[in-house]
N, CA, C and O atoms as CSV, one atom per row, in Angstrom:
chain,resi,resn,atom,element,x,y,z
A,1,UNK,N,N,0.835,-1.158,0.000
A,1,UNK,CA,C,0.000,0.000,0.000
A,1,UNK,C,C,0.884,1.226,0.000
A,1,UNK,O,O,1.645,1.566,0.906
A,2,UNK,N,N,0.648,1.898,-1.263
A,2,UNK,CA,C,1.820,3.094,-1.040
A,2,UNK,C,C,0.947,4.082,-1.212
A,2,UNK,O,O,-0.184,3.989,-1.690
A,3,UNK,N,N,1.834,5.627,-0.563
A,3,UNK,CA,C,1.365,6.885,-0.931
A,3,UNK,C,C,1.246,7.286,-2.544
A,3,UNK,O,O,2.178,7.199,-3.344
A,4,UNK,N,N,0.308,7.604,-2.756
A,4,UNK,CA,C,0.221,8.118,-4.612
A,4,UNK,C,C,0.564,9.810,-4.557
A,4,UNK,O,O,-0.358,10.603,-4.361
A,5,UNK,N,N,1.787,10.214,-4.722
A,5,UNK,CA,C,2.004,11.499,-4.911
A,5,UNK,C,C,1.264,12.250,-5.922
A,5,UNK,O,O,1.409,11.747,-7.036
A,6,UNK,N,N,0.112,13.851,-5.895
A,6,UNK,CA,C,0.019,14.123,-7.026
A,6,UNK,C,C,-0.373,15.959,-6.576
A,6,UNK,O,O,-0.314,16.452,-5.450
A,7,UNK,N,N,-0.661,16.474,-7.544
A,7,UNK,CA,C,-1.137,17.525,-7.471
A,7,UNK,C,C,-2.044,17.974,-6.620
A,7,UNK,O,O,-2.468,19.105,-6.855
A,8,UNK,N,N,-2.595,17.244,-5.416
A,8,UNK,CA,C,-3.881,16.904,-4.943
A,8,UNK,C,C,-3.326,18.085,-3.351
A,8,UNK,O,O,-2.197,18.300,-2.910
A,9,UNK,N,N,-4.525,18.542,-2.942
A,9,UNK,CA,C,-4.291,19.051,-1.356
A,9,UNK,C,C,-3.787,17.844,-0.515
A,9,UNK,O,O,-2.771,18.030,0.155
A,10,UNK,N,N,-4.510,16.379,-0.471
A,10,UNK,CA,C,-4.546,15.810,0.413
A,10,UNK,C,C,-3.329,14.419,-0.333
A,10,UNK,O,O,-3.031,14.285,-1.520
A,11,UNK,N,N,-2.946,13.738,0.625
A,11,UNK,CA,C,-2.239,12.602,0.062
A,11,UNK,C,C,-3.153,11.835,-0.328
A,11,UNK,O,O,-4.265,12.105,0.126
A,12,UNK,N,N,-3.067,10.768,-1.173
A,12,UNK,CA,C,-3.734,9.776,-1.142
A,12,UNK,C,C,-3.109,8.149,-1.160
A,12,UNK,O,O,-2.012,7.831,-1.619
A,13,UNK,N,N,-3.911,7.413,-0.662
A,13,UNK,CA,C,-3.312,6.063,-0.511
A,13,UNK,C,C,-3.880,4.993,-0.978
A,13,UNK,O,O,-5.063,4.680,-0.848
A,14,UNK,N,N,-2.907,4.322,-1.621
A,14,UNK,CA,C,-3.672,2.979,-2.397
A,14,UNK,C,C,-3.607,1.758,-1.101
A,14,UNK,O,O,-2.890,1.483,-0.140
A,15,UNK,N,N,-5.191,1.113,-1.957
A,15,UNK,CA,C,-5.101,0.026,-0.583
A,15,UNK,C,C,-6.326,-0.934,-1.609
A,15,UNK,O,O,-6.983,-0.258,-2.401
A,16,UNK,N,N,-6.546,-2.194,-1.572
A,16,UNK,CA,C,-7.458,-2.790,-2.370
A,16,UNK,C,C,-8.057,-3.387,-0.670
A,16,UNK,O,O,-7.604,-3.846,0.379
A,17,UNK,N,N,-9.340,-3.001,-1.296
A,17,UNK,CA,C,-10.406,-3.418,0.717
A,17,UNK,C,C,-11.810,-3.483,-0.555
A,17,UNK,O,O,-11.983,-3.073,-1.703
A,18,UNK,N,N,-12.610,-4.270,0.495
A,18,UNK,CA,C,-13.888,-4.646,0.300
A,18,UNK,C,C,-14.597,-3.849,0.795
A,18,UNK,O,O,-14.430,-3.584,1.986
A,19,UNK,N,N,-15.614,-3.209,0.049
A,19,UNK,CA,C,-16.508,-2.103,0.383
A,19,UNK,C,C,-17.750,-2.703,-0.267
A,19,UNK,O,O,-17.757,-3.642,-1.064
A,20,UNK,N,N,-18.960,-1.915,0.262
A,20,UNK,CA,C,-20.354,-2.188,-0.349
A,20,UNK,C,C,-21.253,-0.508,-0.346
A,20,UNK,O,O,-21.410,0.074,0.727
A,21,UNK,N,N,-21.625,-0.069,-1.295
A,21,UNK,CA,C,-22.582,1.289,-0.791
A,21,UNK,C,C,-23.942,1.362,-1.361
A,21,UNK,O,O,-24.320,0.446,-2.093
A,22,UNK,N,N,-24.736,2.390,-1.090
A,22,UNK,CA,C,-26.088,1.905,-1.170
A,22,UNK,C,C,-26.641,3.579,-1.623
A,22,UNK,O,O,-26.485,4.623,-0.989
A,23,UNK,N,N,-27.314,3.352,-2.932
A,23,UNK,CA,C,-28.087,4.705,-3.554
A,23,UNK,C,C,-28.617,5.504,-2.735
A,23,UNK,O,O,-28.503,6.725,-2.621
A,24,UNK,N,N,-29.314,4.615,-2.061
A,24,UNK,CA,C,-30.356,5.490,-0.640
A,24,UNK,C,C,-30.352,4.317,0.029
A,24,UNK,O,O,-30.134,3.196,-0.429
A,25,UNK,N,N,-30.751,4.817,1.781
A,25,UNK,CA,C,-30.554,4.115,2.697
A,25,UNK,C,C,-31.155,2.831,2.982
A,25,UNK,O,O,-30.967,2.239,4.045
A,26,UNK,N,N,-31.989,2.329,1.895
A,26,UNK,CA,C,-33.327,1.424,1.778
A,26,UNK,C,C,-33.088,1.016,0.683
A,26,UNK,O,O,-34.036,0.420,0.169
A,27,UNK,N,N,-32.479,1.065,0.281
A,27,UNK,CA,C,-32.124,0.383,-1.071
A,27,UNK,C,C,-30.710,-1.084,-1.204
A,27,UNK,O,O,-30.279,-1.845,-0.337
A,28,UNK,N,N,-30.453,-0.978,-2.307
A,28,UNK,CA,C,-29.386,-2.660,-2.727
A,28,UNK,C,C,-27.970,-2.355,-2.484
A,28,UNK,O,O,-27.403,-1.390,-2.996
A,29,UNK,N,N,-27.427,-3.169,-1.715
A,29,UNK,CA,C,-26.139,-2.936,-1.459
A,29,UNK,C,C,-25.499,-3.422,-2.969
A,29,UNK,O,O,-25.717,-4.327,-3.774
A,30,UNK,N,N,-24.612,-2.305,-2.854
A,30,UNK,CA,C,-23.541,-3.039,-4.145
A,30,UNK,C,C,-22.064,-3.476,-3.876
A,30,UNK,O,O,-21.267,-2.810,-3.215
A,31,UNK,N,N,-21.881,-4.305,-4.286
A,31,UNK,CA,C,-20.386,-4.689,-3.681
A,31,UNK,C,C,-19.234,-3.785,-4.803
A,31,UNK,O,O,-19.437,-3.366,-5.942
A,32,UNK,N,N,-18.253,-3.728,-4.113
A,32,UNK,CA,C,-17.152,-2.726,-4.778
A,32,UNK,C,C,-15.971,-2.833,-4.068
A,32,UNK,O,O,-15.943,-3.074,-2.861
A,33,UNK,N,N,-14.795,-2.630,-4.901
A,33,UNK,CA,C,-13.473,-2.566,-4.659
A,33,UNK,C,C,-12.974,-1.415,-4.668
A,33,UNK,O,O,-12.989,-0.664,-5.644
A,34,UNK,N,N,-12.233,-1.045,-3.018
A,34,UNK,CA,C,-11.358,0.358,-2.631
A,34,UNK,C,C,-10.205,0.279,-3.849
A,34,UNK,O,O,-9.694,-0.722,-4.352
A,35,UNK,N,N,-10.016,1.484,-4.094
A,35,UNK,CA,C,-8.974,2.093,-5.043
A,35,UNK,C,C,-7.633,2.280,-4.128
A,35,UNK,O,O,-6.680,1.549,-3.859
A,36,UNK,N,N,-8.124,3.979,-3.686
A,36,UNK,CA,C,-7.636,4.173,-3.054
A,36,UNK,C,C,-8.283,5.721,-1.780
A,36,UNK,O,O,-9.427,6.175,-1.815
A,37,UNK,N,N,-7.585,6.025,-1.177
A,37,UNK,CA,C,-8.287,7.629,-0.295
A,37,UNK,C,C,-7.690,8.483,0.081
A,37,UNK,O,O,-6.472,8.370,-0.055
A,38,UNK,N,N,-8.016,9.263,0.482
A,38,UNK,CA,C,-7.801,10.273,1.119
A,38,UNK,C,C,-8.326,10.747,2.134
A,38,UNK,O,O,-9.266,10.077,2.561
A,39,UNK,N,N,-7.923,12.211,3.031
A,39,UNK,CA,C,-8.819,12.532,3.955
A,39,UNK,C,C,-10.593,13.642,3.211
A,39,UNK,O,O,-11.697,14.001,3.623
A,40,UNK,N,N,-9.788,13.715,2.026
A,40,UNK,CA,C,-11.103,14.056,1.500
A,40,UNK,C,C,-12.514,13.374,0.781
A,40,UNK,O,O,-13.653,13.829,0.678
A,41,UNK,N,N,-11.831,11.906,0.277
A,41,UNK,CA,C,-12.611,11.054,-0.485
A,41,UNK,C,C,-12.094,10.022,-0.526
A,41,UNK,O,O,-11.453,9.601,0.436
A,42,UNK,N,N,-12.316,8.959,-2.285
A,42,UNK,CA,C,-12.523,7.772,-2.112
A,42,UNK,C,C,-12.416,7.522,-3.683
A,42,UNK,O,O,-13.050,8.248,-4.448
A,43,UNK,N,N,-11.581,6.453,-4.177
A,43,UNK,CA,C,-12.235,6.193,-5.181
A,43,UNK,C,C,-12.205,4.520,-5.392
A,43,UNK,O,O,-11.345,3.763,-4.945
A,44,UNK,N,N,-13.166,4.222,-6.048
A,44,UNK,CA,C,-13.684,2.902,-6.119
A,44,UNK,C,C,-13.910,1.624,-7.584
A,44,UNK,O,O,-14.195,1.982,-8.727
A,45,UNK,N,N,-13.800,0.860,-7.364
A,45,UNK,CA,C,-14.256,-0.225,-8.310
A,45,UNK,C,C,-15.978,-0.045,-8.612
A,45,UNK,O,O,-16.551,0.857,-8.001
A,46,UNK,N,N,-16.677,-0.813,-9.446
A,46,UNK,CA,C,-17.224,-0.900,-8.973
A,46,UNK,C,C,-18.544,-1.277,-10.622
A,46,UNK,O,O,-18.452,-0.715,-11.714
A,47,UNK,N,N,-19.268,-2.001,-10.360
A,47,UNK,CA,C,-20.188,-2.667,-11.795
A,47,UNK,C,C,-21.155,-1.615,-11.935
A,47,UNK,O,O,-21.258,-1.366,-13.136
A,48,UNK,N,N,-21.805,-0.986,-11.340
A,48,UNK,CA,C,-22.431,0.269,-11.435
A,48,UNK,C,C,-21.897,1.656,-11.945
A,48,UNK,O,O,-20.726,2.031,-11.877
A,49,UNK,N,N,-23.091,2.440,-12.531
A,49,UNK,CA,C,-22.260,3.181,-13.176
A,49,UNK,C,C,-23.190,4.528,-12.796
A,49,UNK,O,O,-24.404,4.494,-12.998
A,50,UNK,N,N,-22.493,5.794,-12.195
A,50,UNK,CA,C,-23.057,6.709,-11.445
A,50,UNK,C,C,-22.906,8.284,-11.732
A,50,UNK,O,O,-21.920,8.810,-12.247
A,51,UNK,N,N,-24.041,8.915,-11.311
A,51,UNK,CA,C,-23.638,10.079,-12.030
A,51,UNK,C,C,-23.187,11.448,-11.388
A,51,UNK,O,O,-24.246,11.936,-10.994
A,52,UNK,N,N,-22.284,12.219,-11.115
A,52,UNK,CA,C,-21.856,12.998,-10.140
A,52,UNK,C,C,-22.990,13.452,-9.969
A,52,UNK,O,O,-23.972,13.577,-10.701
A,53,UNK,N,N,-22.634,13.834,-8.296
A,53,UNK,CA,C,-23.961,14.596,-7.389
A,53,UNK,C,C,-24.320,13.427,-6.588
A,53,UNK,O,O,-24.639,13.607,-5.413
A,54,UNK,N,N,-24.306,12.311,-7.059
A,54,UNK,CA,C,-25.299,10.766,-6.153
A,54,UNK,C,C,-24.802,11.135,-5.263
A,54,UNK,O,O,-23.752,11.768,-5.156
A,55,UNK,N,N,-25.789,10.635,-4.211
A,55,UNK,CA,C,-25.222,10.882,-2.775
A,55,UNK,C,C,-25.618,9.437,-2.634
A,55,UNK,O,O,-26.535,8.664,-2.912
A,56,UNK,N,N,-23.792,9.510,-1.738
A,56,UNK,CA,C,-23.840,7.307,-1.731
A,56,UNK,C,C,-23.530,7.638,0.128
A,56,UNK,O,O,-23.140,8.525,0.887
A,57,UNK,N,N,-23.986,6.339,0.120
A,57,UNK,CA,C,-23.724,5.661,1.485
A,57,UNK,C,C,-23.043,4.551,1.343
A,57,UNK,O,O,-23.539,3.609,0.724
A,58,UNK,N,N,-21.785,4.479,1.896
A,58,UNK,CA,C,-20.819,3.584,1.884
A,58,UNK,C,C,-19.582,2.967,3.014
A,58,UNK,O,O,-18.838,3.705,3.661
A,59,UNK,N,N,-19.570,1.461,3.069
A,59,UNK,CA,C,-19.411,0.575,4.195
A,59,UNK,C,C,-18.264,0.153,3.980
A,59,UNK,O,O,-18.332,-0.573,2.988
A,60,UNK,N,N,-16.731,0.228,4.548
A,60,UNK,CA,C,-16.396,-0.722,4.381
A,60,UNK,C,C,-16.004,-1.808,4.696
A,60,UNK,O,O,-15.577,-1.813,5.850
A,61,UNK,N,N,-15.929,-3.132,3.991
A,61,UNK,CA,C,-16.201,-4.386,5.132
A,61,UNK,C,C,-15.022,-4.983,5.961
A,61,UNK,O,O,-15.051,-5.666,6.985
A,62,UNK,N,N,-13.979,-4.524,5.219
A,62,UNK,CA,C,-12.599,-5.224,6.384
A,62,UNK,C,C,-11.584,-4.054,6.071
A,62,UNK,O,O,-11.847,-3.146,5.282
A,63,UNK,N,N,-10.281,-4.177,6.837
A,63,UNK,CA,C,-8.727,-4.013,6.416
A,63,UNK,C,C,-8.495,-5.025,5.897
A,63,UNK,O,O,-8.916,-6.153,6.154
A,64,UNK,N,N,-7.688,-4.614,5.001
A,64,UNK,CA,C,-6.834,-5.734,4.131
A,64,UNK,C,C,-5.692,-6.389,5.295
A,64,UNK,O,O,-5.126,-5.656,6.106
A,65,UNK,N,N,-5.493,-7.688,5.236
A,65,UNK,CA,C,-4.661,-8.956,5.928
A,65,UNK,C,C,-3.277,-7.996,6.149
A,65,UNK,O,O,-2.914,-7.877,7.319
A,66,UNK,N,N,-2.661,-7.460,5.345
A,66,UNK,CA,C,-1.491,-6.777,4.960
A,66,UNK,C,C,-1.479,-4.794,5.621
A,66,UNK,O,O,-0.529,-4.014,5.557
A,67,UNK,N,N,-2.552,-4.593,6.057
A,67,UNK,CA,C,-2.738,-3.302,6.112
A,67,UNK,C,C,-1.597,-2.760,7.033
A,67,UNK,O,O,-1.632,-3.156,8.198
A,68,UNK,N,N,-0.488,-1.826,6.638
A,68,UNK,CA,C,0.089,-1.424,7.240
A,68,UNK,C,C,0.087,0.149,8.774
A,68,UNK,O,O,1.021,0.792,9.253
A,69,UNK,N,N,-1.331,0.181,9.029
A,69,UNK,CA,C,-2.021,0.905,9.200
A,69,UNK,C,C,-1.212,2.866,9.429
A,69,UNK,O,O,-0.916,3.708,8.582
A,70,UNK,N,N,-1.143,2.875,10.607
A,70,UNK,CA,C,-0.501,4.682,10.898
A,70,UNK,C,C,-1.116,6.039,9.901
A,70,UNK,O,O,-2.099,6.711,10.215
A,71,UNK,N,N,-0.380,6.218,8.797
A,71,UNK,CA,C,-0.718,7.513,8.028
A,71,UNK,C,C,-1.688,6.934,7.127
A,71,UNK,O,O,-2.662,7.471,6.600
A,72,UNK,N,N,-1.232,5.668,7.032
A,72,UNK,CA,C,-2.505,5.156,5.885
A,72,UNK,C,C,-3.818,5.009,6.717
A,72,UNK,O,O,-4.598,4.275,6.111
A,73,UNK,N,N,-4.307,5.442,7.858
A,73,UNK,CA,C,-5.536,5.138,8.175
A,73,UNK,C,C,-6.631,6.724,8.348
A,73,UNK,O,O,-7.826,6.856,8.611
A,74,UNK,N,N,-5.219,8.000,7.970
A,74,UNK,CA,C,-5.905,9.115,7.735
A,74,UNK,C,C,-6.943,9.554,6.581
A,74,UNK,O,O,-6.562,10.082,5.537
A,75,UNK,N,N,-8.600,9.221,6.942
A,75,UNK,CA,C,-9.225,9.206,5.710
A,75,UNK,C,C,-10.107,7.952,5.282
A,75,UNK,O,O,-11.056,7.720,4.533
A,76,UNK,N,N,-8.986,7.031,6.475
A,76,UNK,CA,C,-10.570,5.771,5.776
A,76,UNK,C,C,-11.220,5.628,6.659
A,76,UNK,O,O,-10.799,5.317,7.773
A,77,UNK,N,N,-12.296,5.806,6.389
A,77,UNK,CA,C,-13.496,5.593,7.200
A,77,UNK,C,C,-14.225,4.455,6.689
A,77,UNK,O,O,-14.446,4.238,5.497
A,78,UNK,N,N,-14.663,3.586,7.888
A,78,UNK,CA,C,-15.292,2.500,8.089
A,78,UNK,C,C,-16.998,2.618,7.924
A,78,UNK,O,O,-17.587,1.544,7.806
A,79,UNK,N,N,-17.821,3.883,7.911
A,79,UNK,CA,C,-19.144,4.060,7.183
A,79,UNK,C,C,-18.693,5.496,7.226
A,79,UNK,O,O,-17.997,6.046,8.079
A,80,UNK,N,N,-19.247,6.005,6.098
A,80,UNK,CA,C,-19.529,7.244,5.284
A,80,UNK,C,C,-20.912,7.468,4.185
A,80,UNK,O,O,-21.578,6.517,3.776
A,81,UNK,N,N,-21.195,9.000,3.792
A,81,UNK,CA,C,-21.692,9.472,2.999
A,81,UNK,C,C,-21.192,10.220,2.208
A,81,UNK,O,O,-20.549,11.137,2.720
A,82,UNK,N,N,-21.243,10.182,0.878
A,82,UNK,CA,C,-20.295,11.002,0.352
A,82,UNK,C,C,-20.804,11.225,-1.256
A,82,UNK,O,O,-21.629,10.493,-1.802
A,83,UNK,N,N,-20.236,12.217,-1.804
A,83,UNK,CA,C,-21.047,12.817,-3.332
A,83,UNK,C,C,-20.069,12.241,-4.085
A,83,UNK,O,O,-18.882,12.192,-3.766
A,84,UNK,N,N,-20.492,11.861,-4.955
A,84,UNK,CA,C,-19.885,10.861,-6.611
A,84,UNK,C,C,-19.012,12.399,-7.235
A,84,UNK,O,O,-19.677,13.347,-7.653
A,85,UNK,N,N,-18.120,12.418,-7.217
A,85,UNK,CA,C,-17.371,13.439,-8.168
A,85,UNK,C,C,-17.405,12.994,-10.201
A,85,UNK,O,O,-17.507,13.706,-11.201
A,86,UNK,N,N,-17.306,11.971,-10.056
A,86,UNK,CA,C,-17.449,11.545,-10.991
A,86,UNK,C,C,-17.133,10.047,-11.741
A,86,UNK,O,O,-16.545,9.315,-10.944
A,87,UNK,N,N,-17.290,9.609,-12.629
A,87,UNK,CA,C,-17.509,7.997,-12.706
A,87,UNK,C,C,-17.057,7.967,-14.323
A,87,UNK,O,O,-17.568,8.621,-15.232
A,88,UNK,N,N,-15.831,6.916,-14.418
A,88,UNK,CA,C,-15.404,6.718,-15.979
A,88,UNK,C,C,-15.167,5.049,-16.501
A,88,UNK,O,O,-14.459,4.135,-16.081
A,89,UNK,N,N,-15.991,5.163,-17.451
A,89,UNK,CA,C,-15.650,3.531,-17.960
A,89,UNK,C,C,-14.111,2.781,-17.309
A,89,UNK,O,O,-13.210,3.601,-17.481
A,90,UNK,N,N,-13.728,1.863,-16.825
A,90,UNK,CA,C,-12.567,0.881,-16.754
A,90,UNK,C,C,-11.801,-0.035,-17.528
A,90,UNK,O,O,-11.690,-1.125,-16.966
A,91,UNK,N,N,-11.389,0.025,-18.332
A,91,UNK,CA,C,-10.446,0.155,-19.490
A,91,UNK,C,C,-10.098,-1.445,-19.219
A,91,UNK,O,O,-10.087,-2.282,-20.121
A,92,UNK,N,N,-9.804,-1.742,-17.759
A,92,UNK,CA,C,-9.180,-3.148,-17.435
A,92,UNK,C,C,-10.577,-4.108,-17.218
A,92,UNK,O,O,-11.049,-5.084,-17.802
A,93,UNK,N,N,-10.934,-3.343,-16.145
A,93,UNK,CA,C,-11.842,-3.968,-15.517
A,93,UNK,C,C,-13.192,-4.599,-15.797
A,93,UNK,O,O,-13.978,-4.553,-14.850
A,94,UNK,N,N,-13.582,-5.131,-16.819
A,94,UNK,CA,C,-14.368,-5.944,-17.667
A,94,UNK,C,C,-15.584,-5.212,-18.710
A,94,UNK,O,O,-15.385,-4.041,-19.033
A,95,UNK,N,N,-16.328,-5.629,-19.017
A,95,UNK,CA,C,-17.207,-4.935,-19.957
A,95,UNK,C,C,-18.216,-3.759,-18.755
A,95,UNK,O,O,-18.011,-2.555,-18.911
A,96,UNK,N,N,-18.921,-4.060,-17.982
A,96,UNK,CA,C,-19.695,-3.339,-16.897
A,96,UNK,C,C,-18.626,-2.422,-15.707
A,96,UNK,O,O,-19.011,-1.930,-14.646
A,97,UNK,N,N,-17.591,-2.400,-16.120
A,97,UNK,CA,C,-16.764,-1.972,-14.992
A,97,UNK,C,C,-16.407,0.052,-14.573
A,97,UNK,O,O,-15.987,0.877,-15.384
A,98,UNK,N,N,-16.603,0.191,-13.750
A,98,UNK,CA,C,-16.409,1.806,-13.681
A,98,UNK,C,C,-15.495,1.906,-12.304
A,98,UNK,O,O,-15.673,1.311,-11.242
A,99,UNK,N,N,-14.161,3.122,-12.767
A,99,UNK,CA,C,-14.048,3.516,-11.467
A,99,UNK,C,C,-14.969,5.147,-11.457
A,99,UNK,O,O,-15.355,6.045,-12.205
A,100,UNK,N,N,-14.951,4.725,-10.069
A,100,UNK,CA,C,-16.068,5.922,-9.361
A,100,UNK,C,C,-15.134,6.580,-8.473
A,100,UNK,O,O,-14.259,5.915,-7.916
A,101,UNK,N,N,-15.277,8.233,-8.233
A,101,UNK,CA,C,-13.717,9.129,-7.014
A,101,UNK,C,C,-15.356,9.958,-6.451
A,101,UNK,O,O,-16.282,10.566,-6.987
A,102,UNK,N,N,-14.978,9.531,-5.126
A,102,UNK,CA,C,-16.427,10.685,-4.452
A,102,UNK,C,C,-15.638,11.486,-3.337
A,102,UNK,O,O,-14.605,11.229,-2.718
A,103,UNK,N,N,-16.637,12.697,-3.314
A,103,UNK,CA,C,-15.654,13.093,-2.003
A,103,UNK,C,C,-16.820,12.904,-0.760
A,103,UNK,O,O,-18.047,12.812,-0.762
A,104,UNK,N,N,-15.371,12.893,0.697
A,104,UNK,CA,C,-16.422,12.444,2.016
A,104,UNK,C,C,-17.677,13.780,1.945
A,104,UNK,O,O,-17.686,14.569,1.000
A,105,UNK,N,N,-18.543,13.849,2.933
A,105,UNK,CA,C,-19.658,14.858,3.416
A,105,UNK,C,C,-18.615,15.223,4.690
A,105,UNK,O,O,-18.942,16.053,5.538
C-alpha cells in the first residue's frame, strides 16, 4: 500500500479493501473494490455506473490482511456518505466496470 504522490491538497493512498454502498438508505447494497483515499474522499471499483452529485452511502467491510495501518488510516473511514465526483468507464476492468472518485460529506 503506497502513498500516490500528485497535485492533490490531500495525500492519497492505495489500498485494495472490500466495500459495499447503497443509492439510498433502503435500497441494494452493491459490492465494490477500494482504489484508493484520502482525507477528502474515495475512489472505487465498482459494476455500477453513477452520475456525479449521487449521494452514496458507503461501508467498508474489512482491512486488508497486509494493512500497514498509521498515516494510511488518515481518511478511511469504516461508514460514510459522500457525493460521486465523478464515474469513468474501466479500461481493465471488464465490460460493466467503472471507477467511481467521491468526495467524504
Amino acid at each position: 500500500m503506497a502513498q500516490v504522490y500528485e497535485k492533490r491538497k490531500d495525500c492519497r493512498y492505495r489500498i485494495n479493501s472490500p466495500l459495499v454502498f447503497q443509492i439510498n438508505l433502503a435500497g441494494t447494497n452493491y459490492p465494490a473494490k477500494k482504489i484508493n483515499h484520502s482525507s477528502a474522499g474515495i475512489s472505487f471499483n465498482s459494476n455500477c455506473d453513477l452520475k456525479p452529485g449521487t449521494v452514496i452511502y458507503i461501508r467498508r467491510e474489512s482491512c486488508p490482511p497486509d494493512c500497514p495501518a498509521g498515516k494510511m488510516c488518515e481518511g478511511c473511514r469504516m461508514v460514510t456518505f459522500a457525493t460521486v465526483k465523478w464515474c469513468k468507464q474501466n479500461e481493465s476492468g471488464g465490460m460493466n466496470s467503472s471507477i467511481i472518485g467521491a468526495e467524504y460529506f
